[in-house]
N, C-alpha and C positions, 0 to 999 in steps of 0.2 A: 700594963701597956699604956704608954702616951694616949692620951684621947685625941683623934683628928679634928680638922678645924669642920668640916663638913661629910656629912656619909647620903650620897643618894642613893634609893633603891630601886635598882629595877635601867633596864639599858636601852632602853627607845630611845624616840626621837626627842621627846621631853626629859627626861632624863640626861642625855649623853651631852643636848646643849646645856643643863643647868650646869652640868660637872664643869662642860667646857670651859663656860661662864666662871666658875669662880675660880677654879686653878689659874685663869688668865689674871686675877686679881691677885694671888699669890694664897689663897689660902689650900692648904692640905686637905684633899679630897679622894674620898673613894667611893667607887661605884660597883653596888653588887649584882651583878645581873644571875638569874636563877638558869639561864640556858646558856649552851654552848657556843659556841664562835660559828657562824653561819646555821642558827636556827631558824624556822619557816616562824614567819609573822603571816597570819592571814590577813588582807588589805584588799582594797581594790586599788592600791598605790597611783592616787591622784591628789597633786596638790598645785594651788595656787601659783604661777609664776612668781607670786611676792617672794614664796618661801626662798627662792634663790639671790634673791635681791636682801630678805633678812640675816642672812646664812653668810654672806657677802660685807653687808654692813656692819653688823651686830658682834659675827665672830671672826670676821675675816679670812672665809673661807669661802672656797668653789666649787660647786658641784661639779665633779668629773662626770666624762661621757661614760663611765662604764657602768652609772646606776641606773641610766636610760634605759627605754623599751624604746621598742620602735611599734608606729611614729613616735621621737619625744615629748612633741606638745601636740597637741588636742585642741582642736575647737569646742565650743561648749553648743547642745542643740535642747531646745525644751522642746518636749512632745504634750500638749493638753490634754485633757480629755477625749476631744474630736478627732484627735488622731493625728498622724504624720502632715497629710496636706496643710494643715493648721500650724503646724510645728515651725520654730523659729532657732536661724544657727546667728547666736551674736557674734557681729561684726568686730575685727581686732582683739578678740578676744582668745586667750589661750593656758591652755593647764597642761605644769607636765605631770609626763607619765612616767614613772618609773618603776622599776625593783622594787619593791617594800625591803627584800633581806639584806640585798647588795646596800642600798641605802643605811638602814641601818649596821651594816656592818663597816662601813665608811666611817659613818659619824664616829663610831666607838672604837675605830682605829684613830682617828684624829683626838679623841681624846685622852687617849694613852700615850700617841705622841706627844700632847699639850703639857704631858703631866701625873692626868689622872691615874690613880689605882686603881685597874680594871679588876675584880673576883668574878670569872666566870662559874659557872655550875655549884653557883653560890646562893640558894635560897634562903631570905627573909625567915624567921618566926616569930621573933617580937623584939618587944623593950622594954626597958625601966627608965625611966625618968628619974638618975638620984641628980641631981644637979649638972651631970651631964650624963648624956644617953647610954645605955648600956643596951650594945644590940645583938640580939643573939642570931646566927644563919648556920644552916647547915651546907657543911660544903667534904665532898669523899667522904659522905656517913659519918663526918665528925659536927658534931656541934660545937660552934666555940663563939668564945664572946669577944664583942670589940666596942669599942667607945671613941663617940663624937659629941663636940659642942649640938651641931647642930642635926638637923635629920630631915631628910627632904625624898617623900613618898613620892615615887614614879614607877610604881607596879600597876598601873592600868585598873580596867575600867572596874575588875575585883579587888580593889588595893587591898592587902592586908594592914598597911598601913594606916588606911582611912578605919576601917572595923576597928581597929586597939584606939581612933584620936576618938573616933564616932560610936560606940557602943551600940546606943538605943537608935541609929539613925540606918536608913535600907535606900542605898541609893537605887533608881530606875531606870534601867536599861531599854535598848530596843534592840532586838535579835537581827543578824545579817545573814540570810543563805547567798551563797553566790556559785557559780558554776564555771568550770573553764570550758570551752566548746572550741573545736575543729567545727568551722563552719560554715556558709555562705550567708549571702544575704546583699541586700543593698546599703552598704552600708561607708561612710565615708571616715575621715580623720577627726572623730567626734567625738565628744564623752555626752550621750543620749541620755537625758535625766526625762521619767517618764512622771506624769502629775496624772494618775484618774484610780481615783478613789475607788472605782470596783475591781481595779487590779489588787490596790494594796492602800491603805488611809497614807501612809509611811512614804516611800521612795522607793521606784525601783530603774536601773542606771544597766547601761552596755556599755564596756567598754574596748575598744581595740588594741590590745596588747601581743608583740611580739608573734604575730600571724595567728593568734586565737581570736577569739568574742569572751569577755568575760560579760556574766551578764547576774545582775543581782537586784533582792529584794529585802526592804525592813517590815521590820512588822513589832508594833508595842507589845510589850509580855500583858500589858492590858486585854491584849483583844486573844478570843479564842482560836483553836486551830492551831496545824502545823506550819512550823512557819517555811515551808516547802509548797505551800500551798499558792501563794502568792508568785512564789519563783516558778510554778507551770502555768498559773493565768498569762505572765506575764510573756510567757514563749510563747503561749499559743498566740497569743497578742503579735508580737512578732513577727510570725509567722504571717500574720494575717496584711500586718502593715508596712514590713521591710522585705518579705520573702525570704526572711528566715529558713535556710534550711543546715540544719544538724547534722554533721559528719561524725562526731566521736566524742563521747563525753571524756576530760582526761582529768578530771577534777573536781571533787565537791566537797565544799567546807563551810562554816558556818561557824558565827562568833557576833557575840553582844558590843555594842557602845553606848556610851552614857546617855542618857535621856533628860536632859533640866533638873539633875539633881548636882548641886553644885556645893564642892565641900574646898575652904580654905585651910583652913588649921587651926592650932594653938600653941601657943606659949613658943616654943623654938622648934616644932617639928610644923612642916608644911605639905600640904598634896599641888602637886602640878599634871597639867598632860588628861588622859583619863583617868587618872584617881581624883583628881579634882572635879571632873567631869566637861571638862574643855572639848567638847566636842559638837560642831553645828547642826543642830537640830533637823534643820531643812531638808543640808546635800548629806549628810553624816561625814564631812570633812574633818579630822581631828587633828592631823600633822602640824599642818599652821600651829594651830593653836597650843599644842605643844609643845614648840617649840618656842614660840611667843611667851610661854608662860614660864617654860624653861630658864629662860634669856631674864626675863623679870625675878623671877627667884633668885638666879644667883647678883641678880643688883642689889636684891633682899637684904640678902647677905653683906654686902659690902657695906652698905646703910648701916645695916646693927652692927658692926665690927666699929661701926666711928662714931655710932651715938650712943650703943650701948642699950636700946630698946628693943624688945621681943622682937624674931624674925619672924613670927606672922603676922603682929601692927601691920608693920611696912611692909610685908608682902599685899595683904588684904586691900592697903590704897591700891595699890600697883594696880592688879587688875577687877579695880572697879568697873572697868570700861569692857573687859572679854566677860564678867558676869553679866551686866546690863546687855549687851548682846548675844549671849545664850538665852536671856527671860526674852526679849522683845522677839526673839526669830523663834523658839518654842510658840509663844503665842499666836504668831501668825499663822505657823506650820497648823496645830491643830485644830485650827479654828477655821480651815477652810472647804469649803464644801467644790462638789466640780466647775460648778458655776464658777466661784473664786479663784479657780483653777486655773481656767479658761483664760479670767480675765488676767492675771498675775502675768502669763505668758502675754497676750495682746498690750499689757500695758509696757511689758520689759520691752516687745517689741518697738513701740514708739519713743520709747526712753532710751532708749539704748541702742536705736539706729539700729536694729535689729535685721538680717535681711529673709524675709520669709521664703521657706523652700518648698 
């Protein structure tokens, strides 16, 4: 079998742009994602308005309205330490909401139509590296092998990918509970990011999706405990500050994101997305940066097709700038006490025209 010009693994959001990305440049691409056409991604599916603006510029594409929740955009509200009355909704500011699976299954229609070789229900198990890649996945109980120049890991935040470039290396996560709730409360067109350390050291966020409350908490595999534990402080919390009251629980899941361990590559295989470990420390926002990274891989690519240098050099310059801001906002994140808390919100408030509620 021909060897393709690129194989990425794994069908996110980081994934389906990198594909995008380079079939748009002409090279031969395929993408093996290990689940079916409309599989459940667990998310709290909040991203940045940029991402529609990069999605727009970068691949020339629109978010349609059907990845939307309702409301689609969100304000953003800090709550401190001291509670709601303290708490601050930034002014002009706004995140959309969407679908996590509708969205993802967007992209990876759009990239089938671009071009790309989609393998559904096509799971990863390894490689050889003889001078070009030889990648084995199991797909209908058959194992069979395929080969690419190049190889680009976007299996998330457990890549198998990153474990065969990384060996001796253990990247570190932070656990996510989250809950879907039939609920009341006082509660407006917010995404509620809550900062007080005896709830959870981590993050814990409500969001208003599609006439529920999702409402969720992190917690370091560092610190002891179930990480359920954090997600009932944080209700009763609620409870206490928005009048929270609980109609029906119709949902509970739970899933890890990357924690400041951050892996580029080697030689012609690269990690992007969460196998890389592209994910913001603070809000645990990963999409962006997913696809940011996505978008820079496959330029990667185009780079070594015309210079002829490894595609992890020139991926590694690329994002100098999303590592150095995964370290700098890790450090801040654990370094802060409630006091820091407090004040983080009070300073955003003033910086940021902030209006207090």
């Amino acid at each position: 079998m021909r060897p393709v010009d690129v194989m990425v693994v794994g069908g996110g959001p980081a994934g389906a742009a990198c594909a995008i990305t380079c079939v748009k440049q002409g090279q031969d691409t395929v993408l093996i994602e290990k689940g079916t056409p409309g599989r459940h991604k667990v998310c709290g599916g909040i991203m940045p308005m940029v991402c529609a603006d990069i999605l727009k510029e970068d691949l020339d594409i629109e978010m349609p309205d059907e990845v939307m929740c309702s409301p689609p955009t969100l304000g953003l509200f800090y709550v401190p330490p001291s509670g709601r009355q303290f708490g601050a909704a930034m002014r002009n500011y706004r995140l959309l909401n969407i679908n996590r699976d509708l969205f993802d299954q967007w992209l990876l229609r759009i990239a089938e139509s671009s071009g790309v070789n989609v393998l559904y229900g096509t799971k990863f198990i390894d490689f050889r590296n003889e001078g070009v890649f030889k990648v084995r996945a199991r797909q209908n109980e058959r194992v069979t092998e395929m080969q690419s120049r190049l190889l680009i890991g976007a299996d998330g935040v457990f890549s198998r990918v990153r474990k065969l470039l990384y060996p001796e290396s253990k990247a570190q996560t932070m656990l996510i509970a989250q809950e879907h709730w039939q609920a009341k409360g006082e509660f407006d067109d917010y995404f509620y990011a809550l900062l007080k350390g005896e709830i959870t050291p981590a993050y814990a966020y409500l969001i208003p999706k599609d006439g529920r409350l999702l409402i969720g908490a992190g917690q370091s595999r560092g610190h002891h405990g179930r990480i359920s534990a954090p997600l009932r402080r944080f209700t009763e919390w609620l409870t206490e500050e928005f009048a929270f009251q609980p109609v029906s629980l119709e949902r509970k899941e739970a899933w890890a994101i990357p924690y400041n361990s951050l892996f580029g590559g080697d030689g012609n295989a690269i990690l992007i997305g969460d196998a890389a470990g592209f994910c913001n420390p603070f809000s645990g926002e990963g999409i962006r940066l997913g696809i940011e990274s996505g978008i820079m891989a496959g330029e990667a690519v185009a780079q070594a097709n015309e210079s002829g240098k490894t595609l992890s050099s020139l991926y590694l310059q690329q994002i100098e700038g999303l590592n150095e801001f995964i370290r700098r906002t890790y450090e801040f994140s654990i370094s802060l006490t409630d006091k820091e808390r407090e004040e983080f919100v009070s300073t955003e408030l003033r910086r940021n025209s902030l209006t207090p509620c």
